[in-house]
BALOLO-390831 format. One line per 10 residues: number of its first residue (from 1); their letters; for each residue x, y, z of N, C-alpha, C, CB. Coordinates in nm, 4 decimals, decimal comma, m for minus. Each point is the difference from the previous one (the first is absolute). Glycine has a CB too. Layout:
N
NUM> a> X Y Z X Y Z X Y Z X Y Z ~ ...
//
This chain:
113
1> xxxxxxxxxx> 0,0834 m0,1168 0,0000 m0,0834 0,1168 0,0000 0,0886 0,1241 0,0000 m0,1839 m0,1249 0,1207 ~ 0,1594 0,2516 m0,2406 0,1161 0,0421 0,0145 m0,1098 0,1539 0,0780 0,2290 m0,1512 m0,2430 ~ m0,1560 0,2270 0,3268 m0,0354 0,1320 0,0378 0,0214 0,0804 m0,0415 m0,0034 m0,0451 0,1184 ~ m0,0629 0,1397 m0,1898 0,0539 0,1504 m0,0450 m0,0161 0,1003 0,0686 m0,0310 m0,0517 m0,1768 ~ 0,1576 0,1187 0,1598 0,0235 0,0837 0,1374 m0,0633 0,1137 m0,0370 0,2200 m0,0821 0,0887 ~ m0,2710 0,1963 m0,0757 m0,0498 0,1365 m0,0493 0,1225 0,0570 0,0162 m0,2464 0,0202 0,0609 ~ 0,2536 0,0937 m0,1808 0,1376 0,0686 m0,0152 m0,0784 0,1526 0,0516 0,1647 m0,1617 m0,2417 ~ m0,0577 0,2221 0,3419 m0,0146 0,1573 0,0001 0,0597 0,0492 m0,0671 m0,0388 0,0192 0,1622 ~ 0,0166 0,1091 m0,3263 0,0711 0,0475 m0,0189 0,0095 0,1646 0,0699 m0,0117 m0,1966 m0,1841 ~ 0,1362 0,2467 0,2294 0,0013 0,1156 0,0241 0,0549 0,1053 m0,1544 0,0351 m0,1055 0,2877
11> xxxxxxxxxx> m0,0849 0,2076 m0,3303 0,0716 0,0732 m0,1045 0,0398 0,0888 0,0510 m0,0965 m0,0496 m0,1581 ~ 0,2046 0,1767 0,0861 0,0266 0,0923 0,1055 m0,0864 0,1134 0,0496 0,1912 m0,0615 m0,0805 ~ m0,3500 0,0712 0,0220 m0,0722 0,1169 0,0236 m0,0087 m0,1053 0,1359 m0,1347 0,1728 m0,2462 ~ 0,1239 m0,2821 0,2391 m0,0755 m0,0403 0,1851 0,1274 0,0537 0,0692 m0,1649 m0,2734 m0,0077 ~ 0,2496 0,2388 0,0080 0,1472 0,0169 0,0880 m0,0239 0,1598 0,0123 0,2011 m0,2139 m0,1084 ~ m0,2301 0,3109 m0,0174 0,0110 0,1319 0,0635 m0,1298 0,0354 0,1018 0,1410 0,0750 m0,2228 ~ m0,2016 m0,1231 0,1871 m0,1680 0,0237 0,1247 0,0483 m0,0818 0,1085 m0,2442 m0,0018 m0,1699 ~ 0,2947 m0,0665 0,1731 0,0543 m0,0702 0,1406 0,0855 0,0870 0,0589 m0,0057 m0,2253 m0,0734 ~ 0,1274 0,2690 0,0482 0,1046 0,0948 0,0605 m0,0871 0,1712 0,0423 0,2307 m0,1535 m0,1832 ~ m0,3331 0,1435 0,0746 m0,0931 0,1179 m0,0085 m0,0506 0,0212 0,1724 m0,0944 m0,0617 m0,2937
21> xxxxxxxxxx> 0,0514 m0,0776 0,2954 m0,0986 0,0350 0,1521 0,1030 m0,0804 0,1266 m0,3118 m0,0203 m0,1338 ~ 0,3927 0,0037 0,0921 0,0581 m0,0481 0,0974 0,0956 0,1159 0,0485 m0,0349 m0,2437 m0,0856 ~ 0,0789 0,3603 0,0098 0,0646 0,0744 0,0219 m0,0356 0,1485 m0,0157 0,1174 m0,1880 m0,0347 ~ m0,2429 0,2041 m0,0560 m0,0739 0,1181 m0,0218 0,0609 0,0726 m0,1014 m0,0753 0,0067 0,2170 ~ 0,2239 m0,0522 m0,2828 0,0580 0,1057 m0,1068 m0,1193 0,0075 m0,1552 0,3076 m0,0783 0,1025 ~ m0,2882 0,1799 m0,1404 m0,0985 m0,0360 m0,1411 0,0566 m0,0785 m0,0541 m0,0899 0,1781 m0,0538 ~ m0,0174 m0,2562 m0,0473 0,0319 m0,1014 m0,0809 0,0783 0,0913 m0,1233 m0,2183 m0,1842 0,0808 ~ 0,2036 0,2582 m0,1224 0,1317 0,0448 m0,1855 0,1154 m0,0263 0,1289 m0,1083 0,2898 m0,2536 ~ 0,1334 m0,2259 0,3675 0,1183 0,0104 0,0484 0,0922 m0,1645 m0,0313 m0,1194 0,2118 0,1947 ~ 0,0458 m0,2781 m0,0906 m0,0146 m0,1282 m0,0087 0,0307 m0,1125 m0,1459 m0,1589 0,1144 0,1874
31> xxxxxxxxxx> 0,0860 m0,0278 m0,2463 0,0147 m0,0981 m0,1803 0,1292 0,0678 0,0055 m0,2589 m0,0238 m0,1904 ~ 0,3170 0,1565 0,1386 0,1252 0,0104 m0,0306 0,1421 m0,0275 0,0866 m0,1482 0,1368 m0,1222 ~ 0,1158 m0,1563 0,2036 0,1174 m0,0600 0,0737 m0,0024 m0,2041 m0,0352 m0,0296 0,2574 0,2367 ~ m0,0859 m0,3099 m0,1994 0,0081 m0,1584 m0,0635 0,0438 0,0337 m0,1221 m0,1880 m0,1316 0,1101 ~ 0,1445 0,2132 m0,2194 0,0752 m0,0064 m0,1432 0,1233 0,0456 m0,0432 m0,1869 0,0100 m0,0394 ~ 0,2445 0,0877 0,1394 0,1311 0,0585 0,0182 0,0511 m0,1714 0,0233 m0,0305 0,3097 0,1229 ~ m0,0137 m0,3726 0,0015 0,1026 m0,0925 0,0799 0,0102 m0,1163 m0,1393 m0,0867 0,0386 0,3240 ~ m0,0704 m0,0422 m0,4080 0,0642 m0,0900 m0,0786 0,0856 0,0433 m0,1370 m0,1872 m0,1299 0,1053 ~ 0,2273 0,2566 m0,1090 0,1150 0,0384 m0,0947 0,1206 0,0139 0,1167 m0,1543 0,1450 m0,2159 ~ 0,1766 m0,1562 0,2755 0,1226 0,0137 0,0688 0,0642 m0,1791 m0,0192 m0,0995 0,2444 0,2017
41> xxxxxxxxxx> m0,0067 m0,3496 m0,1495 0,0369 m0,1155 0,0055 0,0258 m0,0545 m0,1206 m0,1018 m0,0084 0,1831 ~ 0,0374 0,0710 m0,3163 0,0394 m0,0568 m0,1549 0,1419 0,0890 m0,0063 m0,2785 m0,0427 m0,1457 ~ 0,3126 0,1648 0,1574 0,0791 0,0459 0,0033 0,1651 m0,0411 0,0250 m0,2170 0,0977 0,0264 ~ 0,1809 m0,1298 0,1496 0,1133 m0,0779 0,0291 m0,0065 m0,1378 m0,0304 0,0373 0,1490 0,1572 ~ m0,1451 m0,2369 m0,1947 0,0623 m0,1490 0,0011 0,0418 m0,0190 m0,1982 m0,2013 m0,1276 0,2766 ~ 0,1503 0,2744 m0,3333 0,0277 m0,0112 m0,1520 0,1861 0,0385 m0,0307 m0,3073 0,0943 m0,0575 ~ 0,3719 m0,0453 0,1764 0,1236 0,1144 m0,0341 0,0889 m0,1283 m0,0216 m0,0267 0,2648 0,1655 ~ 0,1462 m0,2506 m0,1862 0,1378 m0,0257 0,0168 0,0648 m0,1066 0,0884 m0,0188 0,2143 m0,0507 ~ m0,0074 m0,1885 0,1687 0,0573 m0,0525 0,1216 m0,0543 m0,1677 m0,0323 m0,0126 0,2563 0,1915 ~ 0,0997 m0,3367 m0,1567 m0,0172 m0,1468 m0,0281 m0,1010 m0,0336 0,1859 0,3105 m0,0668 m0,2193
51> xxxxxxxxxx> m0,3192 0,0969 0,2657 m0,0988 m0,0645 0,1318 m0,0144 0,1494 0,0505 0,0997 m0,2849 0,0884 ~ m0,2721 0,3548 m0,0765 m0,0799 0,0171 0,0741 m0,0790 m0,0117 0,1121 0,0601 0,0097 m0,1439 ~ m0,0237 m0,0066 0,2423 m0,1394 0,0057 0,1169 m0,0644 0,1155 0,0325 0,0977 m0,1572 0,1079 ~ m0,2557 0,1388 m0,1417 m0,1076 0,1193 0,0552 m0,0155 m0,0304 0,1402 m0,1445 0,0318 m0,2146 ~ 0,1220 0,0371 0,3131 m0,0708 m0,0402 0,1173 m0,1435 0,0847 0,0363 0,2472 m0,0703 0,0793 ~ m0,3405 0,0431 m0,1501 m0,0939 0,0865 m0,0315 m0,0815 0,0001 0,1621 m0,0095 m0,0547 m0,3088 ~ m0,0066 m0,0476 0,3708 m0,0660 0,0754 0,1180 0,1063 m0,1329 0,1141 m0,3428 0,1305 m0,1134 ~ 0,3656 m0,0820 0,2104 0,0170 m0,1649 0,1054 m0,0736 m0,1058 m0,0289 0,0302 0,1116 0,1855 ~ 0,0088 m0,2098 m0,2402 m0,0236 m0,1500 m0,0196 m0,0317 m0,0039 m0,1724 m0,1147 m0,0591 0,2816 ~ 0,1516 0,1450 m0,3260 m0,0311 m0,0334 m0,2038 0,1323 0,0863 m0,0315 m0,3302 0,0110 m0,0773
61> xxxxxxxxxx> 0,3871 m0,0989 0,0281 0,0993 0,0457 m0,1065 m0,0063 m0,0833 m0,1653 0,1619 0,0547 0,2406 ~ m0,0841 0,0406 m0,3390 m0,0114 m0,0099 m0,0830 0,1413 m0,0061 m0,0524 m0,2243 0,0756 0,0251 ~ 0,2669 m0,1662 m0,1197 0,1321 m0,0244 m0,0440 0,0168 m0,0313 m0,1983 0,0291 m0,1138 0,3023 ~ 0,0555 0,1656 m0,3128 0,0313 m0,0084 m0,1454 0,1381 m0,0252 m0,0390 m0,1755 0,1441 m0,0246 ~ 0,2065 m0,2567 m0,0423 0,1684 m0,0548 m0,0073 m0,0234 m0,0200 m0,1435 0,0868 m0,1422 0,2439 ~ 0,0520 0,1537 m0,3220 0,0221 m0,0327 m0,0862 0,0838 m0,1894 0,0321 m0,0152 0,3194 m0,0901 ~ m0,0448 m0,3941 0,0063 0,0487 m0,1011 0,0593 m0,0068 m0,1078 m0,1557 m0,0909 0,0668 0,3082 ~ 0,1981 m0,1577 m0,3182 0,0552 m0,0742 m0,1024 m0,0942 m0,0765 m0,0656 0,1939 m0,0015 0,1081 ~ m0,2295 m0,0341 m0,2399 m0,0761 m0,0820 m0,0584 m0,0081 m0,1131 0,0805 0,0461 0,0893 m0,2034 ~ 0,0471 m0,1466 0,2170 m0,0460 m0,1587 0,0349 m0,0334 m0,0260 0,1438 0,1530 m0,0820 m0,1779
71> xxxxxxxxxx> m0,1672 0,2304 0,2571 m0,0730 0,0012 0,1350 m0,1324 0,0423 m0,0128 0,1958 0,0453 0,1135 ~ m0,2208 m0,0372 m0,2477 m0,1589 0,0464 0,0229 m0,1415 m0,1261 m0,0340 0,1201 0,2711 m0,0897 ~ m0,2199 m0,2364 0,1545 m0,0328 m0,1381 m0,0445 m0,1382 0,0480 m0,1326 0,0752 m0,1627 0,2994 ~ m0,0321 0,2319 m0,3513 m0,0646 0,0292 m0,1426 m0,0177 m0,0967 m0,0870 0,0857 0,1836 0,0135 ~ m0,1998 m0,2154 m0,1018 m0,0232 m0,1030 m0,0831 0,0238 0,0043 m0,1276 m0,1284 m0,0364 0,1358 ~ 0,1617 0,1902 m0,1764 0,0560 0,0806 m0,0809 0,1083 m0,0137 m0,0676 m0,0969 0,0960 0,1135 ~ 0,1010 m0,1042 m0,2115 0,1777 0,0099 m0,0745 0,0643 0,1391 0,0262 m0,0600 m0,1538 m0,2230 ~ 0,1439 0,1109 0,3640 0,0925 0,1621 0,0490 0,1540 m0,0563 m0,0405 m0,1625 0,1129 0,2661 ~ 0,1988 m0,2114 m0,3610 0,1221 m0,0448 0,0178 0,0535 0,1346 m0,1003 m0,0252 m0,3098 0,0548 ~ m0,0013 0,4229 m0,0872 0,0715 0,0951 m0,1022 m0,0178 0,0686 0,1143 m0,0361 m0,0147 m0,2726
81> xxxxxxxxxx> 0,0076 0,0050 0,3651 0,0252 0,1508 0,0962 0,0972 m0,0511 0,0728 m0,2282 0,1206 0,0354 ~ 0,2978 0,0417 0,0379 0,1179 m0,0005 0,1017 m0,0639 m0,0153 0,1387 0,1568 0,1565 m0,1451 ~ m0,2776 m0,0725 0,1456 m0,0969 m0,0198 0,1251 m0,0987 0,0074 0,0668 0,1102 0,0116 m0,0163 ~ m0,1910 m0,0811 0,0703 m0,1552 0,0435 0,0366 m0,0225 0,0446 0,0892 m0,0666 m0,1199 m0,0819 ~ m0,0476 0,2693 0,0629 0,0104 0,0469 0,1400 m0,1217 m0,0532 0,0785 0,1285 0,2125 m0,0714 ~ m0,1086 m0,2815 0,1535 m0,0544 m0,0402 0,1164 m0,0616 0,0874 0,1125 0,1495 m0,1513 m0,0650 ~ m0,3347 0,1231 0,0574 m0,0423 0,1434 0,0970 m0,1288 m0,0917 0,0914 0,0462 0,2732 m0,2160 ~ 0,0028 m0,2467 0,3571 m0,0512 m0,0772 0,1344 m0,0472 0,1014 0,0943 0,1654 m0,1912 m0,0174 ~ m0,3048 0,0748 0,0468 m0,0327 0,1236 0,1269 m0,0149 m0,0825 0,1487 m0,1636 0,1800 m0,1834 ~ 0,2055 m0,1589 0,2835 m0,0055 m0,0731 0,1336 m0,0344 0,0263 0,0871 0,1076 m0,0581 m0,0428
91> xxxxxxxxxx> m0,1956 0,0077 0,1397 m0,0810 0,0514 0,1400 0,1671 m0,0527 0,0834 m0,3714 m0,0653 m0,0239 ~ 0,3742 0,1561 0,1117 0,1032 m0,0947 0,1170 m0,0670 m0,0764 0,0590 0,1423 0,1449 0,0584 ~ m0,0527 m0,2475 0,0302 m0,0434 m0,1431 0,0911 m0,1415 0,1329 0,1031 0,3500 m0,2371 0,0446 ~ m0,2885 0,3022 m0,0034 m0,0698 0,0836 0,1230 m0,1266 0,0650 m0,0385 0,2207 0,0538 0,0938 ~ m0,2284 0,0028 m0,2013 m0,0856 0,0108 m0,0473 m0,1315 m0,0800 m0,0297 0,1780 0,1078 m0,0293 ~ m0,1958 m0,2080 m0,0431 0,0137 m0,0684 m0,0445 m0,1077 m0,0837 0,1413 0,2517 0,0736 m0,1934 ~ m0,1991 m0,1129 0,3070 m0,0239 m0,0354 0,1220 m0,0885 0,1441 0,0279 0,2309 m0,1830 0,0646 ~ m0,2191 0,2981 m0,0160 m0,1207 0,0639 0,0098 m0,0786 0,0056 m0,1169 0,0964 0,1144 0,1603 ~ m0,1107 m0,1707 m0,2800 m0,1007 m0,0023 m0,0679 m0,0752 m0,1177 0,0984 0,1065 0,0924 m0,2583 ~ m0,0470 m0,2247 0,2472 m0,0826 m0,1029 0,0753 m0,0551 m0,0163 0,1295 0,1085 m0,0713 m0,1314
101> xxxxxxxxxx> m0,0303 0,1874 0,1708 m0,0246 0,0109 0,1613 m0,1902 0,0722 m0,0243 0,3485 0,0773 0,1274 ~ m0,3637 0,0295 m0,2142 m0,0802 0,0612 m0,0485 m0,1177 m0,0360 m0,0255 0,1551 0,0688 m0,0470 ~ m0,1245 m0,1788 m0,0269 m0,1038 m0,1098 m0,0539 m0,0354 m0,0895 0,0756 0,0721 0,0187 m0,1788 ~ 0,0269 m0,0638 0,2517 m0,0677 m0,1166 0,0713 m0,0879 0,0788 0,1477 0,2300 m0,2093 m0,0963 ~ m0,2007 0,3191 0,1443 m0,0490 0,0715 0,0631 m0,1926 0,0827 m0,0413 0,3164 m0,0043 0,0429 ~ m0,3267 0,0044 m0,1833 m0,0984 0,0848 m0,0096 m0,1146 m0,0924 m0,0263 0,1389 0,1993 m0,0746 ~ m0,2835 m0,1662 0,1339 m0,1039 m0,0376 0,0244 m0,0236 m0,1109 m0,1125 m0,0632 0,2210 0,1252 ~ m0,0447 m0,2670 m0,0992 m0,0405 m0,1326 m0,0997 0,0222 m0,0578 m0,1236 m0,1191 0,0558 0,1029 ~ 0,2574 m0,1040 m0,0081 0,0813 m0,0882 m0,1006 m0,0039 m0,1442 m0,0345 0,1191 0,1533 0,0663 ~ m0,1678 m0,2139 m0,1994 0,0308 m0,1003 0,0539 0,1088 m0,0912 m0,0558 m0,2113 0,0393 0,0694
111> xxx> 0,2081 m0,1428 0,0040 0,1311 m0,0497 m0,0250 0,0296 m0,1061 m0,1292 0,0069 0,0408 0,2573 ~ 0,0834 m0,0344 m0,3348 0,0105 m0,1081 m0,0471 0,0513 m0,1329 m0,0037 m0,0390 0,1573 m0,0453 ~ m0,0026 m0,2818 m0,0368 0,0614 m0,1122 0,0478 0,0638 m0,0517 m0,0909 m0,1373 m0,0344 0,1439
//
């Protein structure tokens, strides 16, 4: 029997109405700084430098390496390239744990088996 899970999607108008009332700044304020942050992060993980780290808030970082064909696991014919750039995003361990701490904490949950 298989279960299908319901997907939440968030887009970024929800994320700006969320920061909206959680913090009271106007929302244009709000949109142009998320759209600033996402030209800053194409910015730096697009430049030069062979390894990138963003640390966009405590517990998410963002990383961009230039890293060798035959370390990538592309299905792609990259054997004419010198290198692929490689772009990762990561919750920390700590993080990560207050997400679950979060969840397993909030009202009517139930569990799975």
């Amino acid at each position: 029997m298989n279960i299908r899970e319901a997907k939440k999607y968030y887009n970024q108008k929800n994320v700006i109405y969320e920061i909206h009332h959680k913090t009271g700044c106007p929302v244009n304020d709000i949109a142009k700084i998320l759209n600033s942050l996402g030209d800053v992060v194409k910015d730096k993980c697009s430049g030069l430098d062979d390894y990138v780290e963003i640390k966009l808030f405590p517990g998410l970082k963002v990383t961009s390496r230039h890293i060798p064909p035959q370390e990538s696991k592309s299905n792609l014919d990259i054997s004419g390239c010198s290198f692929i750039l490689s772009l990762n995003a990561a919750f920390s361990d700590y993080y990560k744990q207050e997400i679950r701490d979060l969840h397993g904490t909030a009202p009517n949950l139930t569990q799975r088996r």
